[in-house]
Residue, then its C-alpha position, 0 to 999 in steps of 0.5 A: x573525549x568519547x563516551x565516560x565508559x568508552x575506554x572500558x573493556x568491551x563485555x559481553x554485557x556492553x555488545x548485548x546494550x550495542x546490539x540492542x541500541x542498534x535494533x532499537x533504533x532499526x525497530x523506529x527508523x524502517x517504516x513499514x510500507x506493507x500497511x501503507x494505501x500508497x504502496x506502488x503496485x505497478x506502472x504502466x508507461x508507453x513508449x513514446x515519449x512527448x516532443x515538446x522543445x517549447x516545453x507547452x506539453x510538459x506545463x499540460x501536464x503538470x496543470x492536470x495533475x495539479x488540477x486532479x490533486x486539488x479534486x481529490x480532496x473532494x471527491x474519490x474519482x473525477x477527470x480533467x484535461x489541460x491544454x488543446x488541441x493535439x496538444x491537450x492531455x486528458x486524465x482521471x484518478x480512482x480512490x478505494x471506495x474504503x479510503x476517506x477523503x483524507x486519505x485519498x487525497x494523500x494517495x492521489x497527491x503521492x503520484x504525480x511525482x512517480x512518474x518521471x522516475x517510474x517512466x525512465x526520466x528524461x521527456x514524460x511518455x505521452x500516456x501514463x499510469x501509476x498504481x498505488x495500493x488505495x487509489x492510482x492516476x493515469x493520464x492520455x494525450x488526445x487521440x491516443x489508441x484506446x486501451x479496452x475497459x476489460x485488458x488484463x493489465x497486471x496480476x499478483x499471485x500469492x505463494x501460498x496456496x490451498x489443498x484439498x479443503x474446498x477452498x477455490x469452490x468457496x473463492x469462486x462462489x464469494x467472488x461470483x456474488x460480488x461480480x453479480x452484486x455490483x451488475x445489479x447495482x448493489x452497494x454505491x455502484x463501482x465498490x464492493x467489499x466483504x467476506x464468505x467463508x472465510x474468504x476476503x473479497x474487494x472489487x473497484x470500478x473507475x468512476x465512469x463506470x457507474x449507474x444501473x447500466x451493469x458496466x462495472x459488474x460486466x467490468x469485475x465479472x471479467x476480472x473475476x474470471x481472470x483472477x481465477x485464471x491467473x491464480x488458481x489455487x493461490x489463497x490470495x490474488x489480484x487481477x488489475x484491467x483497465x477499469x476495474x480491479x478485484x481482490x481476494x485472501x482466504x484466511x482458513x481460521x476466518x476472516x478476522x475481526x477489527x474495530x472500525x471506531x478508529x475512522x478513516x475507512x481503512x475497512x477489513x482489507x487492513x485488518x492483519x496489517x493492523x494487528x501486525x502493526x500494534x503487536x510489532x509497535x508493543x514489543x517495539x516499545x518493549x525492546x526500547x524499556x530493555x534498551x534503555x535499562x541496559x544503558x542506564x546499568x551501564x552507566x552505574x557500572x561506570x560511575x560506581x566502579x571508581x578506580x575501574x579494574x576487577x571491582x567496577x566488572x565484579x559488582x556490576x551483577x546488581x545493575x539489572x536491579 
């Protein structure tokens, strides 16, 4: 049977509602992962792969990652080990310090999932790391070698980068005071977020690595130099070490502005993915108010074009109207 018009003419006028209808549904179906703290930013896997035909090492793991899910709901870095022995397996997560407790235990809960399709399938390697956007999970079998707090372990760059306006001065200096912020203690310890001229910085430490001891500005101080490093003149940069991560955007018109009334603790990192978010969500629905219009003016097309032919195609001007 068909749709009632679907044995009219195709018009320009019926490709344009297809065309759009198609779009519209594109505009609502593609989620938009760019604003999304569970977005993968990279993996770690060692080679060597667990030898377990009892299958105790692979119920280990699982126990722990269960185990650290449950304590995320809580709290945004704790540790856990499951099993004993050469057999026991030792774990953490680490949760952004801006993300709330709701929001770290969805990012969190995300993770044990990634690792056997992350890590190639088949038997678990015997220790692991998954990075997400707003929090990641790594985990050891004992005796395993020891990576340094400071190891450089992945970078990101962006494309972009900035002349001659005195840009990689005032990154340097904004990145420096944060490094020096967190050695003397500032903010709770193992986080620090801000801006200075212009520049948007983040620094994370690993849970383990607070206190007034100075570890995590030791730690970010590092990653600092290595984001220096590794991106030069680049306007936005990341460099993830083993126990602490650093992050940076230049925004030349400054550092825009958003509402923190929402809650959540999203804080200024989301800030052009917010903004994107609502103009794309308005002309979203706007698009879908056009689609809708141009169904409804083809169905009075059809209705009132009776006996079809010349006179149906020649009124159907008012059907905008």
């Amino acid at each position: 049977m068909g749709f009632p018009f679907s044995k009219q003419p195709i018009t320009p006028f019926s490709f344009f509602c297809c065309v759009s209808a198609a779009l519209c549904l594109g505009f609502f179906v593609s989620p938009s992962s760019a604003a999304d703290v569970t977005s993968l930013i990279f993996k770690g896997c060692s080679d060597q792969k667990f030898q377990d035909p009892s299958g105790i090492s692979a119920q280990n793991l699982k126990d722990l990652f269960q185990s650290l899910v449950s304590q995320s709901a809580q709290k945004p870095y704790s540790t856990a080990s499951s099993g004993a022995g050469a057999a026991a397996i030792n774990g953490l997560y680490q949760c952004r310090g801006d993300l709330s407790t709701a929001q770290c235990y969805d990012c969190v809960g995300r993770i044990p999932d990634k690792f056997d399709r992350l890590c190639g399938g088949g038997a678990p390697s015997v220790a692991a790391r998954v990075q997400l956007a707003g929090c990641y999970l790594k985990y050891e079998v004992a005796g395993f070698k020891q990576t340094p707090e400071t190891q450089l372990l992945f970078k990101v760059c962006g494309s972009t980068t900035a002349a001659g306006d005195g840009f990689q001065q005032r990154r340097d200096a904004a990145l420096d005071a944060m490094a020096n912020g967190l050695k003397s203690g500032g903010g709770n310890g193992v986080f620090a977020t801000g801006s200075y001229q212009s520049v948007f910085y983040l620094a994370q430490c690993e849970g383990d690595l607070a206190g007034g001891g100075g570890e995590c500005g030791n730690c970010v101080k590092s990653a600092v130099e290595a984001v220096k490093t590794q991106c030069g003149g680049s306007i936005g940069g990341q460099a993830y070490l083993n126990k602490c991560y650093v992050s940076y955007t230049y925004y030349p018109n400054g550092v825009p502005i958003i509402d923190n009334t929402s809650g959540g603790g999203g804080g200024k990192p989301h800030t052009a993915r917010t903004v994107a978010i609502v103009v794309g969500g308005v002309a979203a629905v706007g698009f879908l108010v056009a689609c809708l219009l141009c169904v409804k003016s083809a169905l009075k097309r059809n209705r009132g074009g009776g006996g079809g032919g010349k006179h149906g195609h020649g009124g159907g001007g008012g059907g905008w109207n």
